[in-house]
ZAMARGU-4260 file (C-alpha; in steps of 0.2 Angstrom, whole numbers, plus 5000, padded with zeros to 4 digits):
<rodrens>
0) 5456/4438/5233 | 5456/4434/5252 | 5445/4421/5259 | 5435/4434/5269 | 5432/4444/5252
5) 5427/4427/5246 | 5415/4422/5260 | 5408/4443/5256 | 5404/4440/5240 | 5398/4423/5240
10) 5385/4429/5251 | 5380/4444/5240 | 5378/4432/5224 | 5370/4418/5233 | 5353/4427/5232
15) 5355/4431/5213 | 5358/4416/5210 | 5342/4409/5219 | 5332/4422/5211 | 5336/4421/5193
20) 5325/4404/5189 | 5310/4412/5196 | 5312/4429/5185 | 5317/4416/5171 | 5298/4411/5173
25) 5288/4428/5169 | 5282/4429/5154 | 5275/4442/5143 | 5256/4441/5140 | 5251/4436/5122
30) 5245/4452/5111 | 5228/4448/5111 | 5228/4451/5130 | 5237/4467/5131 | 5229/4481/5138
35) 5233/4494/5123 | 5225/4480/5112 | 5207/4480/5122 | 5203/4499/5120 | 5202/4509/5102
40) 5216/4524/5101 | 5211/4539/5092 | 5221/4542/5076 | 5236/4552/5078 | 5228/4568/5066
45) 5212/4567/5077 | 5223/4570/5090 | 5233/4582/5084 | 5216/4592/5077 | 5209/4592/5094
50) 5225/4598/5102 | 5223/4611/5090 | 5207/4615/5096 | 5211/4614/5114 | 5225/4627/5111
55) 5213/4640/5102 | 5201/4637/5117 | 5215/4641/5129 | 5224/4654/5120 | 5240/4646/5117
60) 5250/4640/5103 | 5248/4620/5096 | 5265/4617/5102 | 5261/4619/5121 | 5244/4608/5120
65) 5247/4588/5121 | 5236/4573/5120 | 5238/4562/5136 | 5225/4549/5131 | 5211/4545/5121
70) 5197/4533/5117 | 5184/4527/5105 | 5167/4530/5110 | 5157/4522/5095 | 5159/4517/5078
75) 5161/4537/5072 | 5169/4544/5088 | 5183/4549/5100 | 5187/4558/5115 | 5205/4565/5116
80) 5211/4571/5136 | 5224/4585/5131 | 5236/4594/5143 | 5237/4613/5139 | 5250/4619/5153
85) 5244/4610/5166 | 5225/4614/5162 | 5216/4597/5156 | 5203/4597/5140 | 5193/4583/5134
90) 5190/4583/5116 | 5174/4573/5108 | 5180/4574/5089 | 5171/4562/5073 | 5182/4551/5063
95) 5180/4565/5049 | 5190/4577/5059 | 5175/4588/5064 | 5177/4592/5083 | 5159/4593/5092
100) 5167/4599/5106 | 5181/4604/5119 | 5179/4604/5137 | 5190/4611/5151 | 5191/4597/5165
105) 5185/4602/5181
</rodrens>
């Protein structure tokens, strides 16, 4: 290696070398503080009943309806969001499985 290529790639390395201490320091937050641990989920079969829902509402197969997100309202209930094709549902579905309702979003 030449002295020029030397002096080139010193220079290139010289900020990696300054900046891997400081990404050395970042830390991962403890679990308890993780956002996916703050909010309830709903079970995957809840899910996948109001997907199933969604898709008779919409008039297309089960395989083409997905659950993007959902939450737990209360102690006996969920809401699922579901993309259907590009069309949005929201699902209000009990813990027993028993969907009180699917809602295209607006």
């Amino acid at each position: 290696m030449t002295k020029l290529n030397a002096w080139a790639a010193a220079r290139l390395l010289f900020p990696l070398v300054l900046l891997a201490p400081v990404t050395a320091c970042v830390s991962s937050p403890p679990p308890d503080q993780m956002a996916r641990t703050k909010l309830q989920t709903a079970p995957a079969d809840l899910q996948l009943l109001c997907a199933d829902a969604a898709a008779k509402s919409a008039g297309l197969t089960q395989s083409k309806v997905l659950p993007t997100n959902s939450q737990q309202l209360d102690a006996n209930t969920y809401r699922v969001e579901l993309n259907a094709t590009g069309r949005r549902f929201n699902c209000i579905i009990d813990n027993t499985g028993k969907v009180a309702s699917v809602q295209p979003v607006a």
